[in-house]
C-alpha positions in Angstrom: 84.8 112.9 101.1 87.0 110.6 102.5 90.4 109.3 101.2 91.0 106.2 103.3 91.0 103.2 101.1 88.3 100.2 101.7 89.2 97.4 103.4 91.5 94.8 100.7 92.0 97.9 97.9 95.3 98.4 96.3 96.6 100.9 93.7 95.5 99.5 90.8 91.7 99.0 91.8 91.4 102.6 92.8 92.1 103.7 89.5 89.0 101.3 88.0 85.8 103.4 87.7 83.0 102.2 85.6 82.1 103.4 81.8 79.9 105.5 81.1 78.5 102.5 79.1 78.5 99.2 79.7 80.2 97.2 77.3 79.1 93.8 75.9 81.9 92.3 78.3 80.8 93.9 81.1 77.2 92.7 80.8 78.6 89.0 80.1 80.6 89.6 83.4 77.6 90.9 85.4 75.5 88.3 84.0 76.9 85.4 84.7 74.7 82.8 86.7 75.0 80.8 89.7 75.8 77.4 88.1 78.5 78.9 85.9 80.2 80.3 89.1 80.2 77.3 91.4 82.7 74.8 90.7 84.9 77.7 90.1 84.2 79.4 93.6 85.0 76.0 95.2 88.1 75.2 93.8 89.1 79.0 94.8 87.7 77.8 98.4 89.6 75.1 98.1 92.9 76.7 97.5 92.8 78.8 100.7 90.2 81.9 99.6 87.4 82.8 102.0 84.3 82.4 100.3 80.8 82.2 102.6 79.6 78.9 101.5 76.1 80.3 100.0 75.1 80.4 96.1 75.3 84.3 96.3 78.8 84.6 97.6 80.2 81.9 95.5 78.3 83.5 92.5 79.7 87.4 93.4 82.7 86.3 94.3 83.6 84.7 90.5 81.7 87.8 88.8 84.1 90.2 90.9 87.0 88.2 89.5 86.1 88.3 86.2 85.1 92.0 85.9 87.7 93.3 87.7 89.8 92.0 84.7 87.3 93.3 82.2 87.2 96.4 84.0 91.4 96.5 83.0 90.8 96.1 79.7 90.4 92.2 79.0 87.7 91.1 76.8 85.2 89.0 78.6 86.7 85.8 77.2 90.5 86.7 78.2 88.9 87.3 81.8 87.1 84.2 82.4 89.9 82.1 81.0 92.4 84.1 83.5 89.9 83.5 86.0 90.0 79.6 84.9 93.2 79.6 85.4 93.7 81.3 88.7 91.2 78.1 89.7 93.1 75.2 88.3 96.2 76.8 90.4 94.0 77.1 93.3 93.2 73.6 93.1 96.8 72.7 92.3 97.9 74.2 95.5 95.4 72.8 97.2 96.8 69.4 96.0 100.9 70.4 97.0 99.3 71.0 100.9 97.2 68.2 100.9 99.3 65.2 99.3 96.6 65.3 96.6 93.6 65.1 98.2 91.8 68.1 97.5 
């Protein structure tokens, strides 16, 4: 078995393992659709994060957000506004570098 950590790990995540269950959060986390995702994935994008520009990574890259912070022990709610968040200061920062153009 090896030790050596994936590629963008850090302390915290390698202390997350999955339930033995899943809770109603995680399956609200795991489900979310595409649509739901996008406009959050852009203004991420937007802000400097490296998102392919395709429907599936845009979609995986908003569900990993939000149930990594399920996975911590935020309700489903508490993740996606977090996550909601984390994209209005994307798109804030995106504005500072731009002169307000993003």
């Amino acid at each position: 078995m090896s030790t050596k950590k994936p590629t963008g790990s850090n302390e915290s995540a390698e202390h997350m393992i999955l339930p033995e269950i899943m809770t109603p959060d995680i399956e609200r986390a795991l489900g979310l659709i595409c649509f739901e995702c996008a406009r959050h994935a852009h203004a991420f994008k937007k802000g400097g994060e490296n998102i392919a520009p395709r429907a599936e990574s845009e979609q995986a890259a908003i569900i990993f957000k939000v149930l990594k912070n399920v996975l911590s022990g935020m309700t489903f709610d508490d993740a996606w506004q977090k996550m909601h968040q984390d994209a209005l200061a994307a798109l804030e920062k995106a504005e500072r570098k731009t002169g307000g153009a993003a």
